[in-house]
C-alpha positions, 0 to 999 in steps of 0.5 A, a space after each residue: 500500500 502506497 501513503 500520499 504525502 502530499 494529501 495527508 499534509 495538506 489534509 494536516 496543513 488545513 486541520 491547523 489552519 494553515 495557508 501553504 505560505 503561512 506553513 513554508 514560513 514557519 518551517 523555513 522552506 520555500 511556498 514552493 517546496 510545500 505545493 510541490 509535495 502536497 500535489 506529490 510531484 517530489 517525495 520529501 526526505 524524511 529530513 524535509 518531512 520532518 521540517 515541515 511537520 515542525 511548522 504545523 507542528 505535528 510529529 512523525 508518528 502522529 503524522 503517520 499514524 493519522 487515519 482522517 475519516 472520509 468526509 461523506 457531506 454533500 451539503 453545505 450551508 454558507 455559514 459551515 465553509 472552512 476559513 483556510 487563508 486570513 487577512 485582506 484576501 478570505 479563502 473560504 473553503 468547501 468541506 473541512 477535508 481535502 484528504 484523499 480528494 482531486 478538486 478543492 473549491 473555494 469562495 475567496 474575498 478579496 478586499 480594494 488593493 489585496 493581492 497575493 503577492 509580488 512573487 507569483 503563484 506556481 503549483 501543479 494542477 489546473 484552476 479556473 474561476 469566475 468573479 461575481 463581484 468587483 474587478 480582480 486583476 489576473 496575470 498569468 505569465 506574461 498576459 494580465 487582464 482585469 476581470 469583471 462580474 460574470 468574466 472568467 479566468 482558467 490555466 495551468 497553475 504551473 504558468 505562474 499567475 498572480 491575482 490582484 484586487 482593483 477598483 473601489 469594492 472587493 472582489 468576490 470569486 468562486 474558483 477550483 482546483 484540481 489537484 487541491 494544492 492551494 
C-alpha cells in the first residue's frame, strides 16, 4: 500500500489552519517546496518531512499514524465553509477535508488593493474561476487582464499567475482546483 504525502499534509496543513505560505514560513522552506509535495510531484526526505511537520507542528508518528475519516457531506450551508487563508484576501473553503480528494473549491474575498503577492503563484494542477463581484486583476505569465462580474479566468497553475484586487469594492470569486494544492 502506497501513503500520499502530499494529501495527508495538506489534509494536516488545513486541520491547523494553515495557508501553504503561512506553513513554508514557519518551517523555513520555500511556498514552493510545500505545493510541490502536497500535489506529490517530489517525495520529501524524511529530513524535509520532518521540517515541515515542525511548522504545523505535528510529529512523525502522529503524522503517520493519522487515519482522517472520509468526509461523506454533500451539503453545505454558507455559514459551515472552512476559513483556510486570513487577512485582506478570505479563502473560504468547501468541506473541512481535502484528504484523499482531486478538486478543492473555494469562495475567496478579496478586499480594494489585496493581492497575493509580488512573487507569483506556481503549483501543479489546473484552476479556473469566475468573479461575481468587483474587478480582480489576473496575470498569468506574461498576459494580465482585469476581470469583471460574470468574466472568467482558467490555466495551468504551473504558468505562474498572480491575482490582484482593483477598483473601489472587493472582489468576490468562486474558483477550483484540481489537484487541491492551494
Amino acid at each position: 500500500m502506497s501513503l500520499d504525502i502530499g494529501a495527508r499534509v495538506r489534509f494536516v496543513r488545513l486541520k491547523h489552519g494553515l495557508s501553504q505560505r503561512a506553513l513554508a514560513k514557519r518551517a523555513g522552506v520555500t511556498n514552493s517546496s510545500v505545493s510541490l509535495i502536497e500535489s506529490n510531484t517530489v517525495n520529501p526526505s524524511v529530513g524535509a518531512l520532518k521540517r515541515i511537520l515542525d511548522g504545523i507542528p505535528i510529529g512523525l508518528s502522529e503524522f503517520f499514524a493519522l487515519e482522517p475519516d472520509a468526509p461523506r457531506k454533500v451539503f453545505f450551508a454558507a455559514e459551515e465553509l472552512v476559513e483556510i487563508g486570513k487577512g485582506p484576501i478570505s479563502f473560504r473553503q468547501v468541506g473541512e477535508s481535502l484528504f484523499g480528494k482531486s478538486l478543492q473549491i473555494l469562495k475567496e474575498r478579496y478586499e480594494p488593493g489585496a493581492d497575493t503577492g509580488r512573487v507569483p503563484l506556481v503549483h501543479e494542477g489546473e484552476e479556473g474561476g469566475i468573479v461575481l463581484a468587483g474587478r480582480l486583476e489576473v496575470t498569468v505569465d506574461e498576459e494580465r487582464r482585469i476581470l469583471g462580474p460574470g468574466d472568467a479566468y482558467y490555466f495551468e497553475s504551473r504558468r505562474p499567475h498572480r491575482f490582484r484586487c482593483v477598483g473601489p469594492v472587493a472582489c468576490e470569486v468562486i474558483s477550483a482546483c484540481t489537484p487541491p494544492t492551494f
